[in-house]
N, CA and C of each residue as an Amber inpcrd file, in Angstrom:
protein
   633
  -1.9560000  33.3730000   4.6070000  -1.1190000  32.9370000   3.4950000
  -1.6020000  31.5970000   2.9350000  -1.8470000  30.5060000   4.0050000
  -2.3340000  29.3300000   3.3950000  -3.7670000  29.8580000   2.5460000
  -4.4980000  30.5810000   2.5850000  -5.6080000  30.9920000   1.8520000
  -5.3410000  31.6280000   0.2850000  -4.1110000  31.8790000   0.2060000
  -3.8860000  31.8800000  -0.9820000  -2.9260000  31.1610000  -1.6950000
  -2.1040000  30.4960000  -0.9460000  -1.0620000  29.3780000  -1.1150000
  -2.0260000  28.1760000  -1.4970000  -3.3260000  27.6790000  -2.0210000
  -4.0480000  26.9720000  -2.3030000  -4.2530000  26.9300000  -3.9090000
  -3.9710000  28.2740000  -4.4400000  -4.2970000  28.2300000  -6.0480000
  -2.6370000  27.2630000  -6.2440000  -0.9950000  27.5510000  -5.9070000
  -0.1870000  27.2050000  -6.6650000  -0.2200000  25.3360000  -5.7620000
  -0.4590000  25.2670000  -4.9950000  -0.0670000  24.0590000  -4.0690000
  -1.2530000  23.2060000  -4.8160000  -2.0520000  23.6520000  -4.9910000
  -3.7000000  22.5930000  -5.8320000  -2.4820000  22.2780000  -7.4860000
  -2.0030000  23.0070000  -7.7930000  -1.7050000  22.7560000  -9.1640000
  -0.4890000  21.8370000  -9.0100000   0.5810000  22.4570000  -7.9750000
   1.2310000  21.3930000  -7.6530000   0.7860000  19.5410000  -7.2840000
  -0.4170000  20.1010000  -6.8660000  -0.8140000  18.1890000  -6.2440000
  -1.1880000  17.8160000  -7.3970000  -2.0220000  18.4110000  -8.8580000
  -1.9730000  17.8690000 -10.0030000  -0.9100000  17.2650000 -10.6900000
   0.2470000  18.3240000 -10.6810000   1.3430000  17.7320000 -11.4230000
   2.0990000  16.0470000 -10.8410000   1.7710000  16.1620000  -9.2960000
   2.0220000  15.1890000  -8.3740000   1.4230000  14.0670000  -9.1270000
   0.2410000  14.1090000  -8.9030000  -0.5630000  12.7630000  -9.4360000
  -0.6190000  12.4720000 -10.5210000  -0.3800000  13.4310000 -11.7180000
   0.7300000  12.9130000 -13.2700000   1.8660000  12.1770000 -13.1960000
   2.7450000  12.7430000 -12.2030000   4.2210000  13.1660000 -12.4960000
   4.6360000  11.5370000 -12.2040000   3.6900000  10.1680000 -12.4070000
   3.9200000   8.9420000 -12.8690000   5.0280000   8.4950000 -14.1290000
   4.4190000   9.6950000 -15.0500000   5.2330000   9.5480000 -16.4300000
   6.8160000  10.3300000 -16.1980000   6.8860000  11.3580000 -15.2410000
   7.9670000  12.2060000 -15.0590000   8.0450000  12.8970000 -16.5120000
   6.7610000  13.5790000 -16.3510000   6.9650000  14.6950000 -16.9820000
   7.0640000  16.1440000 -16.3740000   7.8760000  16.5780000 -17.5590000
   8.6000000  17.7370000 -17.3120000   9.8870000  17.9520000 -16.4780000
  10.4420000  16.7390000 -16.0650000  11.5210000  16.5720000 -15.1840000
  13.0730000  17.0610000 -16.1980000  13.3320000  17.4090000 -15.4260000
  14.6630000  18.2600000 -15.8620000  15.6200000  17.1250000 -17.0770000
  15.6060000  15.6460000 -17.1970000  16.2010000  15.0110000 -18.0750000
  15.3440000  14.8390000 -19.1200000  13.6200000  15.4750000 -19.1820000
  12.4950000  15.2870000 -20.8370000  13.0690000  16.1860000 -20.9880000
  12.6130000  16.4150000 -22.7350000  13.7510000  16.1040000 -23.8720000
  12.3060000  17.5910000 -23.9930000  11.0780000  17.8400000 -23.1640000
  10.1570000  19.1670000 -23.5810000   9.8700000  19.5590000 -22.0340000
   9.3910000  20.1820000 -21.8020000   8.6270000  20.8670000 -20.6680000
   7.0190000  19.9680000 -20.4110000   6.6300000  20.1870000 -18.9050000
   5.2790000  19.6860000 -19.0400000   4.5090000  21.0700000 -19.2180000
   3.8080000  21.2070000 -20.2840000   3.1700000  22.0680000 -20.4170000
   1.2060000  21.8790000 -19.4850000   1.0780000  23.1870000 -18.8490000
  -0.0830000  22.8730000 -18.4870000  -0.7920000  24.1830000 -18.6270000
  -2.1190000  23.6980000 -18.8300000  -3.4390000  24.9510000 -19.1640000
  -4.0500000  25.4420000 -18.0290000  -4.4420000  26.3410000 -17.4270000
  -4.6760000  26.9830000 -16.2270000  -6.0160000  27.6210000 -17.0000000
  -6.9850000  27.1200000 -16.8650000  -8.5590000  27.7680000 -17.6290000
  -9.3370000  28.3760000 -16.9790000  -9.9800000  29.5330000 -16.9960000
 -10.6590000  30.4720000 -16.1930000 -10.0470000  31.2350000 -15.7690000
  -8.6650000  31.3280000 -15.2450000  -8.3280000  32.3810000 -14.1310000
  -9.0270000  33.6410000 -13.6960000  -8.8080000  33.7020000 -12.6800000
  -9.3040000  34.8790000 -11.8990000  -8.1980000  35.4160000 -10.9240000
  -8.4550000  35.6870000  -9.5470000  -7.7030000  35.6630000  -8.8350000
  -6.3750000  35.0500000  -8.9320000  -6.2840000  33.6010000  -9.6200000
  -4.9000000  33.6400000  -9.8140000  -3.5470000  34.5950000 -10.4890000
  -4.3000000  35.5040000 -11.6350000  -3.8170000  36.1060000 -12.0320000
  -3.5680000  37.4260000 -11.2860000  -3.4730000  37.5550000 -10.0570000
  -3.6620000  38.1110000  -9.0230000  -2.3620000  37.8930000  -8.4680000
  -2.3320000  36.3790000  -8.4080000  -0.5550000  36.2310000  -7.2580000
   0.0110000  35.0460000  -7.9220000   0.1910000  35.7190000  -8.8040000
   0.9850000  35.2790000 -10.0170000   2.3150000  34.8230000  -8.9240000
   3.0900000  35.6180000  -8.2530000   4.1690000  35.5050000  -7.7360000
   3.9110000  34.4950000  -6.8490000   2.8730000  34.3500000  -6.4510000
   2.9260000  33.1790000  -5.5630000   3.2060000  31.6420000  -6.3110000
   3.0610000  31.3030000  -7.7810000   3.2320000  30.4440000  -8.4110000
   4.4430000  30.0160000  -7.9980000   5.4440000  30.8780000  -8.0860000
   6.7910000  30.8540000  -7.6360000   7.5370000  29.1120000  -6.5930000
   6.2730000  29.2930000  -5.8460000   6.4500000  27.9990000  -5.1130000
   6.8760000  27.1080000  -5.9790000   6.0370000  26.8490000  -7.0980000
   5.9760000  25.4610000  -8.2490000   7.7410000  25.1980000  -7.9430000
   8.3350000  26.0900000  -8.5490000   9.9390000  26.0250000  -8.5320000
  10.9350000  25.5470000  -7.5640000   9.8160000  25.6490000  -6.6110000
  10.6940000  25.6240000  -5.1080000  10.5820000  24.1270000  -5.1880000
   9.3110000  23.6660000  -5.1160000   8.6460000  21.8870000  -4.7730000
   9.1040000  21.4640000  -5.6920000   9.4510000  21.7920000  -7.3260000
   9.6870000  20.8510000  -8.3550000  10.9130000  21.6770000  -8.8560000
  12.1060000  21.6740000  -7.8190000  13.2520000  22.8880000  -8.4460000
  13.9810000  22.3660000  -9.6880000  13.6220000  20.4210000 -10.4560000
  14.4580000  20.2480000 -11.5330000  13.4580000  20.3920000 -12.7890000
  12.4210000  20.8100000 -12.2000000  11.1940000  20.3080000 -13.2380000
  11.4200000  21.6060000 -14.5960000  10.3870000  21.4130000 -15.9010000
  10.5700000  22.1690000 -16.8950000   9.0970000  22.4650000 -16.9720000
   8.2010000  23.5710000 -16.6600000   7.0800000  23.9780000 -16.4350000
   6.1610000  24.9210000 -17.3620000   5.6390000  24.6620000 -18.2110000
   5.0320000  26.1410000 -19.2420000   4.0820000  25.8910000 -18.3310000
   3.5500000  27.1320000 -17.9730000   2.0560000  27.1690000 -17.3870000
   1.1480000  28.2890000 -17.8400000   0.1500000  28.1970000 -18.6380000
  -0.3990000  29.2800000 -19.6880000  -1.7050000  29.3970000 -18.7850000
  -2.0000000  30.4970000 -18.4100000  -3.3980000  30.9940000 -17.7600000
  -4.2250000  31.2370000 -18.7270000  -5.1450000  31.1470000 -19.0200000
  -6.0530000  31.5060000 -20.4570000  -7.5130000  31.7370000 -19.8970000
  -8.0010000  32.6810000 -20.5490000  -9.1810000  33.0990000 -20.0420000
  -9.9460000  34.6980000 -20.1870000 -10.9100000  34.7820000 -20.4040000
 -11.6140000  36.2910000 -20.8760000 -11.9940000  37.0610000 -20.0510000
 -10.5650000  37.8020000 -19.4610000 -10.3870000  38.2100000 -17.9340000
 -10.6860000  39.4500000 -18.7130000 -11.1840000  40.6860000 -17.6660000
 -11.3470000  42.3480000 -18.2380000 -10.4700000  43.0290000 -17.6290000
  -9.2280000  42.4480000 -17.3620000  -8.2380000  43.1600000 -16.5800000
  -7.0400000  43.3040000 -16.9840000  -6.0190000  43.9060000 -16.7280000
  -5.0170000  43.8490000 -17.1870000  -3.9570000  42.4530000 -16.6860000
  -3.1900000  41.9450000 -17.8680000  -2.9320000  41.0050000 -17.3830000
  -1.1550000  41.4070000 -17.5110000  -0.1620000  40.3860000 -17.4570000
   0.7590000  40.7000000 -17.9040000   1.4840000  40.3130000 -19.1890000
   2.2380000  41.2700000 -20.2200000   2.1720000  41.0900000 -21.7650000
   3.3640000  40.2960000 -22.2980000   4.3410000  39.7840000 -20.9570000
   5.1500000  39.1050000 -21.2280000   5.6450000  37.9120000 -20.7850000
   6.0260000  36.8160000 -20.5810000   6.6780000  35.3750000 -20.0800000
   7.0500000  35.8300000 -18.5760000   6.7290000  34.9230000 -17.5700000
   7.1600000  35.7390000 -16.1890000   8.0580000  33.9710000 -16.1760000
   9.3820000  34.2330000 -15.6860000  10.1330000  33.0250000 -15.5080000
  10.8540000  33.1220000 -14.0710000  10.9490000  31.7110000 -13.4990000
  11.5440000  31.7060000 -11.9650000  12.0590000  30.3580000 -12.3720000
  13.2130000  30.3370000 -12.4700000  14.3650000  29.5050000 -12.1580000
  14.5760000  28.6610000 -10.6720000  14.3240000  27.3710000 -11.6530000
  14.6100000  26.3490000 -10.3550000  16.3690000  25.8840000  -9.4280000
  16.1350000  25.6730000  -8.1760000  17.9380000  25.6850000  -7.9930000
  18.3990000  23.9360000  -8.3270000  17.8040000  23.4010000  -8.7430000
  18.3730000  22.1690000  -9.5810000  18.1190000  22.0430000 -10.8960000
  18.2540000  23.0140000 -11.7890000  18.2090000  23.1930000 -12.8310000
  16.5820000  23.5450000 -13.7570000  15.7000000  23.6290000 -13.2170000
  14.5290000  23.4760000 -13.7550000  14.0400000  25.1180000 -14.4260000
  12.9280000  25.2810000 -14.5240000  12.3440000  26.6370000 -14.6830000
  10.8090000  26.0980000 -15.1860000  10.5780000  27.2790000 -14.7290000
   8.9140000  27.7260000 -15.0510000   8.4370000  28.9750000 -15.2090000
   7.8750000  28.8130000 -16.6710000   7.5340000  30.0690000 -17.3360000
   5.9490000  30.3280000 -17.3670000   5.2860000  31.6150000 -16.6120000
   3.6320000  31.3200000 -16.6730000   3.8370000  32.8520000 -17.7260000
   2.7580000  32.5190000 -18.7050000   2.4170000  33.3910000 -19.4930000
   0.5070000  33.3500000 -19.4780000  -0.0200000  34.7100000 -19.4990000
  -1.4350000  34.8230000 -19.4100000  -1.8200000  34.7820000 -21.2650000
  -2.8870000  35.2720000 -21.5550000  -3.8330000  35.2420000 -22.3770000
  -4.8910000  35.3640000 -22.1980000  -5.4630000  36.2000000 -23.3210000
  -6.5940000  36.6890000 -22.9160000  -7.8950000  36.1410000 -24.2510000
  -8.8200000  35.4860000 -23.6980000  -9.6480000  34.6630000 -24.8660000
 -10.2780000  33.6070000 -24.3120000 -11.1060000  32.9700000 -24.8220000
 -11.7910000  31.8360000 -24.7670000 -11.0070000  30.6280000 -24.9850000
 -10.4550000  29.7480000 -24.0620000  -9.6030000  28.9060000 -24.4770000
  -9.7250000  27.9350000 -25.6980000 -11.2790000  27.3120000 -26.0700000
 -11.1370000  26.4270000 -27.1920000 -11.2310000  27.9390000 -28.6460000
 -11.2980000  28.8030000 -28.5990000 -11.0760000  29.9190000 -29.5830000
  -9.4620000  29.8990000 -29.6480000  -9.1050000  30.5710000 -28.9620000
  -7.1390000  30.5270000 -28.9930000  -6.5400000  29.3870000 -29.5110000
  -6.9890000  28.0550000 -28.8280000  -6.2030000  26.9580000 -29.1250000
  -6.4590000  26.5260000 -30.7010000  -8.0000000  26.9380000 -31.1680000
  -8.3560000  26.4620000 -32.7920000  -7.6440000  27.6740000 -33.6630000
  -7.4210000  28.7630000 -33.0470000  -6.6680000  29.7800000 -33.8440000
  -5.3810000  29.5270000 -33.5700000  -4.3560000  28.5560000 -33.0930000
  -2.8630000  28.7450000 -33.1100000  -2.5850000  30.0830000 -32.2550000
  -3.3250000  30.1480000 -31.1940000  -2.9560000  31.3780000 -30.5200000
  -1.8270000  30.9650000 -29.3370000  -2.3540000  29.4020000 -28.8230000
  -1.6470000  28.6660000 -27.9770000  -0.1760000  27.9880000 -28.3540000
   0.5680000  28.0020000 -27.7080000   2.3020000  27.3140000 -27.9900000
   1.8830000  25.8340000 -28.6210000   1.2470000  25.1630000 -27.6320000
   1.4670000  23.8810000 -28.1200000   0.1300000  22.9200000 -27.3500000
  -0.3220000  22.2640000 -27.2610000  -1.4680000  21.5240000 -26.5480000
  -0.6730000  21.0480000 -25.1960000  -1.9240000  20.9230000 -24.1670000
  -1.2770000  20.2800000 -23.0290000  -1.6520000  19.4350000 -22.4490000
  -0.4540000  18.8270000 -21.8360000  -0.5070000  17.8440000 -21.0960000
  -1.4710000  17.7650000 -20.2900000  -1.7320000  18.6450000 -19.2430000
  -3.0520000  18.7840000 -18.5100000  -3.6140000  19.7960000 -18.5320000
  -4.8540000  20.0360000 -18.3930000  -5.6260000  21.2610000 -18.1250000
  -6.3830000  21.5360000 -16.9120000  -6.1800000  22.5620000 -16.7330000
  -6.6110000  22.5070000 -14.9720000  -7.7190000  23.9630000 -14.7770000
  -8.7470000  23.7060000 -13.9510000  -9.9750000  24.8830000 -13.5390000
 -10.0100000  25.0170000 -12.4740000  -9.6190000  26.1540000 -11.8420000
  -9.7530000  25.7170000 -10.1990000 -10.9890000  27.1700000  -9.6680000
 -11.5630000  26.4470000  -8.8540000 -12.8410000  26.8370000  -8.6060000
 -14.1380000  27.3360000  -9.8210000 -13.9220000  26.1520000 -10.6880000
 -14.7510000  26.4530000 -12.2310000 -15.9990000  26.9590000 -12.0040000
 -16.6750000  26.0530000 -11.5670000 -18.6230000  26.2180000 -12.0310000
 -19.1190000  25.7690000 -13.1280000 -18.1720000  24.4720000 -13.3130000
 -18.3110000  24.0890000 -14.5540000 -19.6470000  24.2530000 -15.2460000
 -20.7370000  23.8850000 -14.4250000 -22.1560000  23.0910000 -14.4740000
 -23.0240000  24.3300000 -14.2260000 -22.3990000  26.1090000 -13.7040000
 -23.0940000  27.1130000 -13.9200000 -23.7210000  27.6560000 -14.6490000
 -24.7730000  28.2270000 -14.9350000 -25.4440000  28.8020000 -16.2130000
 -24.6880000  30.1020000 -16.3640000 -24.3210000  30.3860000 -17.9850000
 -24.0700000  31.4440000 -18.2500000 -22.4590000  31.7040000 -18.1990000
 -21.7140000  30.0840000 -17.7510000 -20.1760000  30.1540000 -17.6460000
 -19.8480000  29.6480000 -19.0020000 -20.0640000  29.1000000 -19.5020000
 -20.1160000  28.7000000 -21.4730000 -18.8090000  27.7610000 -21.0880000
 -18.4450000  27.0400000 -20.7660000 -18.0520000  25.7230000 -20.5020000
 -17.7820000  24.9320000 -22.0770000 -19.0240000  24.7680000 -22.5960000
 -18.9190000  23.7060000 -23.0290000 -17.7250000  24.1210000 -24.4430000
 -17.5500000  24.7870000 -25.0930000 -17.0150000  24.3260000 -26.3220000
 -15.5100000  24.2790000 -25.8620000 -15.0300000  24.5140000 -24.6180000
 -13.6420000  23.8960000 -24.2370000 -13.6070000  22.7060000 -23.8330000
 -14.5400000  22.2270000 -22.7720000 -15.0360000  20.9670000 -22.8200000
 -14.8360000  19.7580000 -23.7710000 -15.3760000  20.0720000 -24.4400000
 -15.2410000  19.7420000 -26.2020000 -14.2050000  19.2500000 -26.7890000
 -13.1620000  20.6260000 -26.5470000 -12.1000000  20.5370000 -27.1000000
 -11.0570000  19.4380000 -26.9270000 -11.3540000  19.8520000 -25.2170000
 -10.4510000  18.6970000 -24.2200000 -10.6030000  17.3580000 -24.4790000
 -12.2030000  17.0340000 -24.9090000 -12.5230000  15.5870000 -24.8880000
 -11.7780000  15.3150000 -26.4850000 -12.2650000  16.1120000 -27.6170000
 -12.0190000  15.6160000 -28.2850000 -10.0680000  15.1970000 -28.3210000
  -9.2560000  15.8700000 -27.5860000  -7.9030000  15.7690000 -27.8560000
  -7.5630000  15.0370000 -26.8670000  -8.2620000  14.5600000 -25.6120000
  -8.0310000  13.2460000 -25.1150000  -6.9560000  13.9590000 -23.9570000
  -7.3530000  15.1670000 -24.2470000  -6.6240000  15.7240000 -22.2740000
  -6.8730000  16.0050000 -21.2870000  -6.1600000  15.0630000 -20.3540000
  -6.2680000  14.8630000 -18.4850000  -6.5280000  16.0300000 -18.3560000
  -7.8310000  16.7510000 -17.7080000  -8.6920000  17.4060000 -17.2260000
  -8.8430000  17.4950000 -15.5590000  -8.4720000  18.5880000 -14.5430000
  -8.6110000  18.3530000 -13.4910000  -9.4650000  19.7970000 -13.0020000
 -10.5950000  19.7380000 -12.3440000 -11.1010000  20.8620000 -11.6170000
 -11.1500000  20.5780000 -10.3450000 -11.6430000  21.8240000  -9.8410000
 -11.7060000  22.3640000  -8.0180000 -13.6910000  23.3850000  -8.2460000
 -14.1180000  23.0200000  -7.2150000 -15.0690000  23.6320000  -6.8440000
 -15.4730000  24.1390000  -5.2440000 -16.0760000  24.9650000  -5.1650000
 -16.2970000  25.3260000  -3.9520000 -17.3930000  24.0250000  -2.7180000
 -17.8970000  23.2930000  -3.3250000 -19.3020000  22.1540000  -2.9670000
 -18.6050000  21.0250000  -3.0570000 -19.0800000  20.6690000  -2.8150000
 -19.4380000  18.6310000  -3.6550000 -20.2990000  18.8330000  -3.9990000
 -21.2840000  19.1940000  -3.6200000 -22.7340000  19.7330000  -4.5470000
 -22.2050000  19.5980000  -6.0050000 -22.0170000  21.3490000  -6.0270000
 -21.5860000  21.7070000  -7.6650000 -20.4960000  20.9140000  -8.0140000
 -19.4990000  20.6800000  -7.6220000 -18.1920000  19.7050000  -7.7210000
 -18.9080000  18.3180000  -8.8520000 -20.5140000  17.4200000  -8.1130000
 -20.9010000  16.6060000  -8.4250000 -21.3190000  17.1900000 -10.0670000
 -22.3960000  18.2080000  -9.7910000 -22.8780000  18.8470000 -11.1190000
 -22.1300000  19.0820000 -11.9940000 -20.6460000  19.1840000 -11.7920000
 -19.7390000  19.4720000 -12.6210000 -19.3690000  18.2480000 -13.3930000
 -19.3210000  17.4260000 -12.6910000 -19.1230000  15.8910000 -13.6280000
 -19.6470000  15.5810000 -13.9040000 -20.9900000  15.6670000 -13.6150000
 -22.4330000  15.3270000 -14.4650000 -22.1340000  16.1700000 -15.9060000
 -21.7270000  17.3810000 -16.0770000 -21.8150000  18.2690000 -17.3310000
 -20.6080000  17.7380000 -17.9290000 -19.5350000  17.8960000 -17.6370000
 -18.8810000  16.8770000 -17.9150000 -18.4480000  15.5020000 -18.8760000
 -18.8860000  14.1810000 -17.6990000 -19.4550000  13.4020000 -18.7240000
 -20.5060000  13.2310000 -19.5930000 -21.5550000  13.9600000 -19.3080000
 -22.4440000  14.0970000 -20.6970000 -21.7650000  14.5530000 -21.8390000
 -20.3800000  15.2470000 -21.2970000 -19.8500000  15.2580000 -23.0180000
 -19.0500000  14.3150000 -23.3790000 -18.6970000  13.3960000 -22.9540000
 -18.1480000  12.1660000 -23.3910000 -16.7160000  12.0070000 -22.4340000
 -16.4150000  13.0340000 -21.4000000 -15.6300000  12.5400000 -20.7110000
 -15.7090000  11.5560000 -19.5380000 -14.1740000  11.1340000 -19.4460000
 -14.2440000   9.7020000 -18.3980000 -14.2980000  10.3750000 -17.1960000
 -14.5650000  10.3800000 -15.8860000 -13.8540000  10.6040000 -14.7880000
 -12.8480000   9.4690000 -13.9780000 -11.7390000   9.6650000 -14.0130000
 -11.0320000   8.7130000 -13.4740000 -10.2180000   9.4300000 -11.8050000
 -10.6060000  10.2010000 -11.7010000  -9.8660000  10.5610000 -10.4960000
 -11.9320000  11.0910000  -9.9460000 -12.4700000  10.3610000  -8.9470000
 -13.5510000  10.4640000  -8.5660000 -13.4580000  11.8330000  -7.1040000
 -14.4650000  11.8950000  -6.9930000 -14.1650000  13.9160000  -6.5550000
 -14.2210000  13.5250000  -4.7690000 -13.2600000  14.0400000  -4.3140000
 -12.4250000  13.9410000  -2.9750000 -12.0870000  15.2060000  -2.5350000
 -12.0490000  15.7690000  -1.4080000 -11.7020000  16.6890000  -0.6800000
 -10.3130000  17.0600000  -0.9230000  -9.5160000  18.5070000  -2.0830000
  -8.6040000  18.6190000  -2.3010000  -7.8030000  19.2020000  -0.7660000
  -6.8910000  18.0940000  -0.5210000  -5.2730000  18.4980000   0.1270000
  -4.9950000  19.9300000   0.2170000  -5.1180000  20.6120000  -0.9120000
  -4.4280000  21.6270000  -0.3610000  -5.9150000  22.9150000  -0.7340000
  -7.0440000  22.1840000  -0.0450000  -7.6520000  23.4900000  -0.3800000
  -7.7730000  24.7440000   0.8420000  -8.4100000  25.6730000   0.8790000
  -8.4340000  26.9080000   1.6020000  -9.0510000  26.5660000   3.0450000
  -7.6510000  27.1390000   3.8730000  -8.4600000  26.5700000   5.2500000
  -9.7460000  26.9990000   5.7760000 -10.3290000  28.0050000   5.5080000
 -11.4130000  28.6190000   6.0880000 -12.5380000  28.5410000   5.0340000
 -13.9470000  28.3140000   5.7810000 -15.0280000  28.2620000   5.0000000
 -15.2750000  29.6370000   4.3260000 -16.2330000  29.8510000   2.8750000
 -16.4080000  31.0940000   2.5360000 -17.4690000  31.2090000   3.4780000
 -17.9170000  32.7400000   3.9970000 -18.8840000  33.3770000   5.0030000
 -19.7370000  33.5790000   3.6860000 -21.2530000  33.3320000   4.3540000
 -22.4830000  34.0540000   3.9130000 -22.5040000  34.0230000   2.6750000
 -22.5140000  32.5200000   2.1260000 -22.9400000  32.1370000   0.7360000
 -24.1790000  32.4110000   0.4100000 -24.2490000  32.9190000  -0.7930000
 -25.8000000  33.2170000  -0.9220000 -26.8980000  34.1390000  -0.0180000
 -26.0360000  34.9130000   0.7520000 -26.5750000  35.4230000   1.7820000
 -26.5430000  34.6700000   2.6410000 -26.1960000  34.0700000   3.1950000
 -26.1750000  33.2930000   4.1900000 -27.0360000  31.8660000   3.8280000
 -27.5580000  31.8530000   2.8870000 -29.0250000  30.6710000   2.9970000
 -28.2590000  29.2870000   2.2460000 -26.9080000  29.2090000   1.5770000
 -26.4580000  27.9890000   1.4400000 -26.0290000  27.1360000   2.9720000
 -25.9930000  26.0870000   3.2970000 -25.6610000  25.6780000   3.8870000
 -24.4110000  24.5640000   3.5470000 -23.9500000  24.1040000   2.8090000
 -22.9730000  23.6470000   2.4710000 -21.9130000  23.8360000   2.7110000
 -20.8570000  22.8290000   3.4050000 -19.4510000  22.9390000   2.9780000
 -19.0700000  23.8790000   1.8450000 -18.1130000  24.9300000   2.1120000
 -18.0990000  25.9600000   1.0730000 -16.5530000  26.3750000   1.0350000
 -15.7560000  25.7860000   0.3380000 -14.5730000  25.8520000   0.7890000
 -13.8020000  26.6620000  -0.5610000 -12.9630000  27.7550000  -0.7420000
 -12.1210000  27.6840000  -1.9690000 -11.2550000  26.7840000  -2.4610000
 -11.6850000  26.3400000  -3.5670000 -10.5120000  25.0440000  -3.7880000
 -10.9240000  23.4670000  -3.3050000 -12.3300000  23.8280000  -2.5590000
 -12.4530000  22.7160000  -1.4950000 -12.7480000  21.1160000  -2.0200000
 -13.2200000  20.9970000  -3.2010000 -13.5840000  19.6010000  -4.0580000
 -12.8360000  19.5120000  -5.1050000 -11.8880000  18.4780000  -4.9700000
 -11.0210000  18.2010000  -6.6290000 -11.7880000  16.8730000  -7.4780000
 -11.6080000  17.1170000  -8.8670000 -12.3040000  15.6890000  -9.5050000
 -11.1180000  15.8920000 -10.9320000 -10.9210000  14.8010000 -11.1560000
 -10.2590000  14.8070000 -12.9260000 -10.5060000  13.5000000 -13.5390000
 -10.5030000  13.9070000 -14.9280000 -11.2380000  13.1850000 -16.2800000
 -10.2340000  13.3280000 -17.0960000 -10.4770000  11.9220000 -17.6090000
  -9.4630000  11.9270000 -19.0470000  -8.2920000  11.4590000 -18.7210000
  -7.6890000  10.5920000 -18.0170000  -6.4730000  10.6590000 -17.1960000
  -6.0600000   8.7610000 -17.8940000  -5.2380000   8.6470000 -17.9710000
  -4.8020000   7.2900000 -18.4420000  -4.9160000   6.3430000 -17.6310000
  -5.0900000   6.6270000 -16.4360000  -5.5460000   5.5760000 -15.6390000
  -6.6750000   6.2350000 -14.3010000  -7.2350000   5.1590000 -13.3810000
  -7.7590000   6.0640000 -12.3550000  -6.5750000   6.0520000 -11.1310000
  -7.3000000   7.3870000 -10.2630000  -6.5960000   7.5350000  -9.2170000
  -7.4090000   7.7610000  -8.1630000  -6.6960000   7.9710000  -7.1680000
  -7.2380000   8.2540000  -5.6880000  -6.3940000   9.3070000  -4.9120000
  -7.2200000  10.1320000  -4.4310000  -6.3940000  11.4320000  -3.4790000
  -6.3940000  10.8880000  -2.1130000  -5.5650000  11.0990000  -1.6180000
  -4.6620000  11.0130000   0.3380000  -5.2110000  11.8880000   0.4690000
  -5.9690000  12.4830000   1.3200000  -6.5430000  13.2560000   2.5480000
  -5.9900000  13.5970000   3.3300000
């Protein structure tokens, strides 16, 4: 369970290390809206998000998955009601996120945007014109990678597009307890963790992750 309790608990420790401003708390006047980019597997245990509600039961949560998945996703608002008044609504989409968001396909811009296990810095993952987007609109940006390796490469691609890194890349809290087996056939040798390296950019101030 902790092996998959890592996609909603990683997003939770994001909102954590925002939640300075207390956003989305049950007395703002909007929801914290947040971008969930790439999905994969998350869109998988969707129900497991559910937690968010439990840890933040006053909070007000849009959480939009976006991404050019070939699967079926689901075509309507999935909502779980917090027991101190809160709620959180995850809705999918299907598209290229800086495409949707320049077409008004998206509700509203967000507060944060989050990639968990990206590849940012992979060939052939087309990264950049969301990248882009993010920098140009000046939004707190947080990813997860499987390395520090790639984790590093990822902020290298990154700031070459003009983003800051202010949260410098640390071993995420809540990543997957067990190493992945037989990376690459076996011939990586690296720390190989799901979820296992967090880094974020764009953030109004810097921070530091507890271990």
């Amino acid at each position: 369970m902790a092996a998959l309790l890592t996609f909603p608990l990683t997003v939770y420790h994001v909102i954590s290390l925002l939640n300075g401003k207390r956003l989305g708390d049950s007395s703002s006047e909007r929801p914290l809206r947040v971008h969930c980019l790439g999905p994969e597997k998350e869109l998988f245990l969707l129900p497991l998000f559910r937690e968010l509600s439990t840890l933040m039961p006053s909070a007000h949560i849009e959480l939009d998955m976006i991404g050019p998945v070939a699967f079926d996703i689901p075509s309507k608002p999935i909502v779980y009601e917090g027991t101190a008044g809160g709620r959180l609504t995850i809705r999918a989409k299907r598209g290229a996120y800086h495409t949707l968001m320049l077409d008004g396909a998206l509700p509203e811009h967000a507060d944060v945007a989050i990639a968990l296990n990206a590849g940012l810095a992979a060939a052939g993952y087309g990264w950049g014109p969301s990248l882009d987007l993010l920098q140009r609109r000046g939004t707190p940006f947080f990813f997860t990678d499987y390395s520090e390796y790639s984790t590093e490469k990822a902020v290298d691609f990154a700031t070459a597009r003009g983003m800051r890194l202010t949260l410098p890349i640390a071993l995420n809290p809540f990543r997957a307890p067990l190493r992945q087996p037989l990376v690459g056939g076996g011939s990586v040798a690296f720390p190989w963790l799901a979820n296992g390296f967090i880094a974020g950019l764009n953030t109004e101030v810097a921070m530091e992750v507890a271990v």
